[in-house]
C-alpha positions as CSV (number, residue, x, y, z in Angstrom):
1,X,-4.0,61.7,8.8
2,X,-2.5,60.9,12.1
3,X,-3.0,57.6,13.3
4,X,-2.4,56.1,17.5
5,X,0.1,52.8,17.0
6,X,-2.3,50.9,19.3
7,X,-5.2,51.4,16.1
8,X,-2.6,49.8,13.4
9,X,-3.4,45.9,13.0
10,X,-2.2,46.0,9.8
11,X,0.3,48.2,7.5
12,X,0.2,47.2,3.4
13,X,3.6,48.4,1.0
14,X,2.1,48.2,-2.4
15,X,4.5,48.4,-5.6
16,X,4.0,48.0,-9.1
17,X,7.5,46.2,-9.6
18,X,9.6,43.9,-7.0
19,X,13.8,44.2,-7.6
20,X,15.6,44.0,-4.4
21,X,16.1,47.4,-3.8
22,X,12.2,47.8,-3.8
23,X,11.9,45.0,-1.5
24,X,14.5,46.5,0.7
25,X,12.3,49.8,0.8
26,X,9.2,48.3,1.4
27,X,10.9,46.2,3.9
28,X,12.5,49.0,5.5
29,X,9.3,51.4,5.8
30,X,6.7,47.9,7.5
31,X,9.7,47.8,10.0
32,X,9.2,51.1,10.8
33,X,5.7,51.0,12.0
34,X,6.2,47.5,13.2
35,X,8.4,49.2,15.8
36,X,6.3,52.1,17.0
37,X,5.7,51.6,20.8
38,X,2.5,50.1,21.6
39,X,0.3,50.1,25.0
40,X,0.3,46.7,26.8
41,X,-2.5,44.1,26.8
42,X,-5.3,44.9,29.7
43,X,-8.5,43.7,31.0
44,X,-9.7,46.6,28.5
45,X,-9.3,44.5,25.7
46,X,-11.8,41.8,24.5
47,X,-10.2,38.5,23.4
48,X,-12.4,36.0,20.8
49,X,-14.5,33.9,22.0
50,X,-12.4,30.4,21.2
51,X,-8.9,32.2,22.2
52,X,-7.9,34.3,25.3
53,X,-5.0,34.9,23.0
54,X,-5.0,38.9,22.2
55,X,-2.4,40.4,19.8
56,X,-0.9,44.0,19.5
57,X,1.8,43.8,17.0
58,X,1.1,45.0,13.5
59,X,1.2,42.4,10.6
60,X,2.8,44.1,7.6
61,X,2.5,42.9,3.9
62,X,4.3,44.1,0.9
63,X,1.6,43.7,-1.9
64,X,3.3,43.7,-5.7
65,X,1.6,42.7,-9.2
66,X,4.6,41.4,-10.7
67,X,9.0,41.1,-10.0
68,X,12.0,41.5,-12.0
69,X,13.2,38.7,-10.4
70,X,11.8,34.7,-9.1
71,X,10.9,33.9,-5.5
72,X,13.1,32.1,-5.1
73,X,15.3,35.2,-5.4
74,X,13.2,37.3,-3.3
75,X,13.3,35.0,-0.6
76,X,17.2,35.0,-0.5
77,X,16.8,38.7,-0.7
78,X,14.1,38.5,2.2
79,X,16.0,36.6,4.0
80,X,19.3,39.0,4.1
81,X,17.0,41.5,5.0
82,X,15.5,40.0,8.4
83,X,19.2,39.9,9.3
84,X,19.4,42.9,9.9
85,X,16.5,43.8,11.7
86,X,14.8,42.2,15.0
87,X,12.8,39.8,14.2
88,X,9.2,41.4,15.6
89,X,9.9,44.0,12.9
90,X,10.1,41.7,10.1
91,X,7.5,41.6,7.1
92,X,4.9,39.2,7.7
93,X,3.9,38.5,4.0
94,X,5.1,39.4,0.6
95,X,2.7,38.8,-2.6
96,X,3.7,39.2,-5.8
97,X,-0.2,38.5,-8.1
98,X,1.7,36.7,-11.0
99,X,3.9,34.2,-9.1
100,X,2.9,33.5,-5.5
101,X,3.4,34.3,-1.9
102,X,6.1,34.5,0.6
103,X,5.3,33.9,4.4
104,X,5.9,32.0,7.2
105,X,4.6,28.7,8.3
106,X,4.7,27.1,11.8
107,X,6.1,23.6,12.6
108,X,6.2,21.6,16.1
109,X,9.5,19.6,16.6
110,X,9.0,15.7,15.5
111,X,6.1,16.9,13.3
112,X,5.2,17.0,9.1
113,X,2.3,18.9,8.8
114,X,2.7,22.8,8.8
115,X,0.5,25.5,10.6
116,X,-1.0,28.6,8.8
117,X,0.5,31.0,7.4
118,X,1.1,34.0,10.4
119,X,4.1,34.6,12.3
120,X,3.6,34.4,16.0
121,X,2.6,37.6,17.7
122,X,4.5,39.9,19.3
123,X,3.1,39.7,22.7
124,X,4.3,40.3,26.4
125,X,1.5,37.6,27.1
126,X,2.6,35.6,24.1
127,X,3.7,31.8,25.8
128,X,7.6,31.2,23.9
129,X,6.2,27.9,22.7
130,X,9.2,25.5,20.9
131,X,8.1,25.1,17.3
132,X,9.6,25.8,14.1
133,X,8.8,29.1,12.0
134,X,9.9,28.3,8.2
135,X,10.4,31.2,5.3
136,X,8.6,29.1,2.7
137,X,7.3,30.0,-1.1
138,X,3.9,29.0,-2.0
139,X,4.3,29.1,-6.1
140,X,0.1,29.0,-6.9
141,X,-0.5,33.1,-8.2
142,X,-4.0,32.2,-8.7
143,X,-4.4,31.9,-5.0
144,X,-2.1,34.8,-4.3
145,X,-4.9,37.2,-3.6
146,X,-6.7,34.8,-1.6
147,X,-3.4,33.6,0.7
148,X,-3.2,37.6,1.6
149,X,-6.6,38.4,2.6
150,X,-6.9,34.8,4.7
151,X,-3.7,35.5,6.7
152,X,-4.8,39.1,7.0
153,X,-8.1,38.3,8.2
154,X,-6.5,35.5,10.5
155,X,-4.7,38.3,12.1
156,X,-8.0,41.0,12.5
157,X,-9.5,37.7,14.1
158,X,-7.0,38.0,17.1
159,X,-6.3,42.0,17.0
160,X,-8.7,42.9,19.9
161,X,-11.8,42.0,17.5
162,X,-13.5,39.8,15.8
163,X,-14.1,38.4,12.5
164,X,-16.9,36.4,10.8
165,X,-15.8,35.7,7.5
166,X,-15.4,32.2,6.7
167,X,-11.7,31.6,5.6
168,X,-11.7,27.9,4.7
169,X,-13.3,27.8,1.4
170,X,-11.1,30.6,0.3
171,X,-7.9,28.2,-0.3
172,X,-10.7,24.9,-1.3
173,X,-8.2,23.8,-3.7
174,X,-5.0,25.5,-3.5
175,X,-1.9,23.4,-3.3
176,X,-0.3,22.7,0.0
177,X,2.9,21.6,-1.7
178,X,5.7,25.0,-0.3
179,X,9.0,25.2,-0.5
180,X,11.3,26.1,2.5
181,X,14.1,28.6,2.6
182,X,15.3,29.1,6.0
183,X,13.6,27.5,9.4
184,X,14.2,30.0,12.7
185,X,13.2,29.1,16.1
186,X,11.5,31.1,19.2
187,X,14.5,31.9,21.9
188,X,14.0,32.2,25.7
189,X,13.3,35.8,25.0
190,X,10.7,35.6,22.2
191,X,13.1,36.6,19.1
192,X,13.4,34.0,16.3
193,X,16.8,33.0,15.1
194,X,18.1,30.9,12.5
195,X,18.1,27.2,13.3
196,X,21.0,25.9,13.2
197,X,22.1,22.9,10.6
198,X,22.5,20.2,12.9
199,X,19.0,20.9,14.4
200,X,17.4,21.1,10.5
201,X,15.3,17.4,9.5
202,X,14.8,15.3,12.4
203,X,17.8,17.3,14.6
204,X,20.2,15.8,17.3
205,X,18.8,13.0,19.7
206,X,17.6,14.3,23.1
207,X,20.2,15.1,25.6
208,X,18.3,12.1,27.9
209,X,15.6,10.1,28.1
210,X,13.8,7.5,30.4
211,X,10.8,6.0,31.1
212,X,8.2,6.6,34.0
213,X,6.3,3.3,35.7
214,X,3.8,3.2,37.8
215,X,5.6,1.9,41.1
216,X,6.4,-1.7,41.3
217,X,4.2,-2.5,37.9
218,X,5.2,-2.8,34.0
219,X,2.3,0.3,33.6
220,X,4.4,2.9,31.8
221,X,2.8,6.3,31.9
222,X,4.8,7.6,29.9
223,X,8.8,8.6,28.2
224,X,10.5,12.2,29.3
225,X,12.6,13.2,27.2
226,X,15.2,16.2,27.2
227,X,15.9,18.5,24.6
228,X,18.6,21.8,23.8
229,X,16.5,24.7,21.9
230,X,17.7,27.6,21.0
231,X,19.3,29.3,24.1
232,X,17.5,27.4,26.4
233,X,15.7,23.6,26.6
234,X,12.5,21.7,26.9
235,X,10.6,18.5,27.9
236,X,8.8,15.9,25.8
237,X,6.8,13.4,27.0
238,X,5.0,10.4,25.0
239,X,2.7,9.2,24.4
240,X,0.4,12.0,25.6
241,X,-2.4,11.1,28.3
242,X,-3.8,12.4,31.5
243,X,-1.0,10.6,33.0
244,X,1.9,11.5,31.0
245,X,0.7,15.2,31.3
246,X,0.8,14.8,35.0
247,X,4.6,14.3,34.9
248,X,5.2,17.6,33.0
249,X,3.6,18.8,35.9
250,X,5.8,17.2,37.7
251,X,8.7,18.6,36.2
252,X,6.8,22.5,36.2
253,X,7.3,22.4,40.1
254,X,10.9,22.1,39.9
255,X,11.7,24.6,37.3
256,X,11.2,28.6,39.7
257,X,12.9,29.9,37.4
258,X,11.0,30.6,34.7
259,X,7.0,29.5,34.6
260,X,6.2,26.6,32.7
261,X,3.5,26.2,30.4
262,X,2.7,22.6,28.9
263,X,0.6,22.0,26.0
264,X,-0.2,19.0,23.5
265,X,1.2,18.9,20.0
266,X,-1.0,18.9,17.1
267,X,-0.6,15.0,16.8
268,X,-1.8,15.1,20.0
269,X,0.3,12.5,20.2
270,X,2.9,14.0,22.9
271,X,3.2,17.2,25.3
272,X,6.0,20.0,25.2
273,X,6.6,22.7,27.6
274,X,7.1,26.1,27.1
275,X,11.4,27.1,26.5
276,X,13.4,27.0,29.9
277,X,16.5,28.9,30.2
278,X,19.1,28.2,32.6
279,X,21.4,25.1,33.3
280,X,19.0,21.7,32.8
281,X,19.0,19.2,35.1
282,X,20.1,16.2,34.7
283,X,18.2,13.1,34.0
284,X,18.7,12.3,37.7
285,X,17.6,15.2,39.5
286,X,14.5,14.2,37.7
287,X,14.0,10.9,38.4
288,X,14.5,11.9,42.0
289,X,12.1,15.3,41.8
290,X,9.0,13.0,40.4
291,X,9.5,10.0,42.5
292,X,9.8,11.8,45.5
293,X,6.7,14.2,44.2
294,X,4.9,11.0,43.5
295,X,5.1,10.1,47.1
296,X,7.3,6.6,45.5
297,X,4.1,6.2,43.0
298,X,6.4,6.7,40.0
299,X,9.2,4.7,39.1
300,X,11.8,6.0,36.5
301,X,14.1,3.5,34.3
């Protein structure tokens, strides 16, 4: 059977036995439909109803009822593996029925809480958002088979259809306790790469920050902060508000470079922008872009 690329949301290794040369195989053989050329995102294609998010990368899963070895071991092994392949052709899930799963969870900068369990699409319309995407072991097998259909059904959901099966009560009562192995990051050009050590935990302090007044008052709208990520950098500001959100704007007009999307964090409790490459600006030619933006509304101290 012969099958178009543009048809394959989802491509499933199955073996009877993990070691690490049958992970390697199974690896090898998802990255090589991952990589099959795909036709671009167009007006053709339907997005959900919640999400104008479409996705046309394949998710791949290597599906196993037992391994010679832990997972903690196939993780290591996992992990020398994506190495040496791009990172949109790396296996998106590996479940092995007697011990657990391995996948991929997503994390925003200053944040606890993780997100999901599905590595971020591989888009041309995908927005290079700066969060955190952490190899991590989830050690419950008795939720195994249930982890693997809700992440695959999570991805049908945004693979140019839709789907109405309830996922919640799937995991009622599975463990969010995981383990992490390795945290990558988004770069400026969509590929993950390993974060480095002095970013891991709470990472560096910000290159700058200041505060923004409204002019001539103590009303604070709000603190813009600086930060280095991967190649490139982005802006925080806190706390989050109509106001504070404003001044990302603010900063959006200077940036022609590359087009700047802002969006809250899941605390809602401050807003990012998209990754900007280039050489920042200082803290100064920002003070002076928004106060002169502001029409001298603004102060910045």
């Amino acid at each position: 059977m012969i099958l178009p690329a543009d048809s394959i949301a989802s491509v499933i290794e199955v073996k009877s036995t993990l070691s690490k040369k049958e992970l390697k195989d199974a690896v090898t053989k998802v990255a090589s439909v991952k990589k099959l050329k795909r036709s671009s995102i167009t007006n053709i294609d339907q997005p959900v109803t919640f999400s104008e998010l479409i996705v046309n990368s394949t998710f791949g899963v290597v599906f196993a009822y037992d391994s010679k070895t832990s997972l903690n071991t196939l993780a290591s092994n996992l992990r020398e593996l994506n190495a040496e392949l791009p990172s949109s052709q790396w296996t998106d899930l590996v479940v092995v029925l007697g011990k657990g799963v391995l996948g991929y969870y997503i994390q925003y900068p200053g944040e606890e809480s993780l997100l999901g369990q599905l590595m971020p699409p591989a888009s041309e319309k995908f927005v290079k958002f700066p969060y955190y995407v952490l190899l991590s072991i989830s050690e419950d097998p008795q939720y195994a088979v249930n982890r693997f259909f809700a992440t695959l059904m999570a991805q049908l959901t945004f693979f140019r259809k839709r789907s109405f099966v309830p996922l919640d009560p799937m995991l009622q009562g599975a463990t969010n306790n995981v383990k992490r192995v390795q945290e990558y990051w988004l770069n400026s050009k969509g590929k993950l790469k390993e974060v480095p050590n002095s970013h891991c935990g709470e990472g560096p302090e910000p290159n700058w920050s200041f505060n923004v007044f409204v002019a001539n008052t103590q009303h604070i709208l709000g603190r813009i902060s600086q930060h280095t990520w991967a190649d490139g950098y982005i802006y925080q500001v806190t706390p989050t508000s109509y106001e504070a959100n404003r001044l990302l704007g603010y900063i959006a007009e200077l940036n022609q470079k590359d087009p700047v999307h802002i969006f809250p964090s899941k605390d809602k409790l401050k807003g990012l922008t998209s990754i900007l490459s280039g050489i920042p600006p200082t803290s100064e030619e920002i003070k002076k872009h928004i106060i002169n933006f502001s029409n001298g509304n603004i102060e910045a101290r």
